[in-house]
N, C-alpha and C positions, 0 to 999 in steps of 0.2 A: 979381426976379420977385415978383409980388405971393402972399400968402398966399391961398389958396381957402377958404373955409369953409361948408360944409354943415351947415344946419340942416334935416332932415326932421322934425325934431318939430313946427317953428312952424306953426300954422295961422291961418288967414284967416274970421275967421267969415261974411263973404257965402259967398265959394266955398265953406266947408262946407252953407250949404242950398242953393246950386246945386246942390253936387255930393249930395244927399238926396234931390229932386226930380228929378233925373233917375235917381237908383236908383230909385225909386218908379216913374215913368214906364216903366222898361223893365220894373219888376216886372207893372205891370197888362197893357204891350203881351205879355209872356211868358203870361200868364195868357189875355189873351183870343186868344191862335195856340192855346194846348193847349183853350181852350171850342170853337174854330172847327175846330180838328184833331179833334177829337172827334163834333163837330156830321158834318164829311165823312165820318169815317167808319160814323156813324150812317146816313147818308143810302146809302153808299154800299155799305153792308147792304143798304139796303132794296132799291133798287136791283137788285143784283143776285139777290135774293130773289124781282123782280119778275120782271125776266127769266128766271131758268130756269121759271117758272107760264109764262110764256107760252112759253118755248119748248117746254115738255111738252107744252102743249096744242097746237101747233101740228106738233110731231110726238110724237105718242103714245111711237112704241116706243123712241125714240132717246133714252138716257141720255146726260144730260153728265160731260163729262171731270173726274174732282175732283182735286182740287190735287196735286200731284207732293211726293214727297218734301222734293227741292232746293229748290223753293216755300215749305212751311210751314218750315222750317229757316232759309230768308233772313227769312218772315214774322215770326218767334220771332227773330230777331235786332233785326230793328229794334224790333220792342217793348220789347226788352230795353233800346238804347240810346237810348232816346224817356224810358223809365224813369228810368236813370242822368242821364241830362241832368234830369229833374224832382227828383231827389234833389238833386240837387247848386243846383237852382237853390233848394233850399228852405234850404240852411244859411244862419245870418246870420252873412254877412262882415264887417258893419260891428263888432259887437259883438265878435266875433273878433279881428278888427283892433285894435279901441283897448283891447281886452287885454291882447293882447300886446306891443303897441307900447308903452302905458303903463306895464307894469312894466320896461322895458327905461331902462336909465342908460348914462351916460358911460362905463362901462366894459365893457358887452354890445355885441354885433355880432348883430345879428342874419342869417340866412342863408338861412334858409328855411324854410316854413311848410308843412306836408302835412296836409290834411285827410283821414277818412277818413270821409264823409258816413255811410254805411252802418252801423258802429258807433258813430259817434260821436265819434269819437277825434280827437287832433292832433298831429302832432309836430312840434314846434319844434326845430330845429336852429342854434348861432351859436358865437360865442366869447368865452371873457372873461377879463378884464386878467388874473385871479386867482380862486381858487378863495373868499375871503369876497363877491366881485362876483358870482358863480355862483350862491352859496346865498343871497345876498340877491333875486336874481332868482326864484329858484325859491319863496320867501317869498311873494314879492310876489303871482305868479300864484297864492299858495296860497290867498290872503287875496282872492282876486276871489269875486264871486258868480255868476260866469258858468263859472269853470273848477272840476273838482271832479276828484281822483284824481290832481294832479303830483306827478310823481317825475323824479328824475333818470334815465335808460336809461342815458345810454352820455357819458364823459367822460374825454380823452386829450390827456395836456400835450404841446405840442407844442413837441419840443425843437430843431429844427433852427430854430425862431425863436430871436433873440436874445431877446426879454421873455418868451419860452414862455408864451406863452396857451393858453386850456384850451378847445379842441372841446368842445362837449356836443350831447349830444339828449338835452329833455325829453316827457315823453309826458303828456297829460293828456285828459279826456274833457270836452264841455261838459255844462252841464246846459237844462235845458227851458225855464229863465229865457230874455225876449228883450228 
């Protein structure tokens, strides 16, 4: 059987401004759904603003029905998640990415990536060969200009492996740089 070997690091520099141009392209089409999301619901203000003027005056004494509880409660939710989705579309991925990707060697796994848009924060979770490939990782990230505040969290040799590689979660914050 032949040997498999995966290289995720090598990259293609066409397909890398392909693949920029179309992040840009979804950035501006994102942009201009929340200008037009906006624009409806401006209009759809007005609108309704309009209609109950005309419907007062068309019947004087008959007030309209104002929003129910269940109503503003659903309304306040989706705001809420219209919000979160804009948060989240504002972090930059890309920088993020070649971060952390970049400080990552032959002896890191990485495993998973948790942003926490809101604060700021990241926590990278992977595994490594050995605890000098660990602190050298954790170096690396220290010495970027995009990450500020890593530390090691959490770090657990995992002994029911034969080579006992070491679990970590690192935590670190980005900074404003983009």
């Amino acid at each position: 059987m032949r040997e498999l070997i995966l290289d995720y690091r090598k990259t293609d520099r066409t397909w890398h401004w392909v693949g920029i141009a179309l992040l840009l392209l979804a950035l501006a089409a994102a942009v201009q759904l929340v200008i037009y999301a906006r624009a409806l619901s401006d209009e759809s203000a007005h609108l309704e603003k309009l209609t109950a003027r005309i419907e007062h005056k068309l019947h004087p004494g008959h007030v309209a029905a104002p929003m129910t509880q269940a109503e503003a409660q659903q309304l306040s939710a989706e705001v809420k998640n219209a919000n979160a989705v804009l948060l989240q579309l504002s972090l930059p991925w890309d920088r993020l990415f070649q971060t952390v990707e970049s400080a990552n060697g032959d002896d890191i796994a990485l495993l998973g990536i948790d942003p926490d848009v809101k604060k700021g924060l990241i926590k990278v979770s992977g595994e490594a060969r050995d605890f000098d490939a660990l602190l050298g990782y954790i170096r690396t990230m220290q010495a970027s200009d995009f990450l500020a505040q890593v530390y090691l969290a959490h770090h657990q040799v995992q002994e029911q492996d034969a080579e006992k590689p070491i679990r970590f979660s690192v935590d670190a914050s980005w900074t404003g740089q983009r």
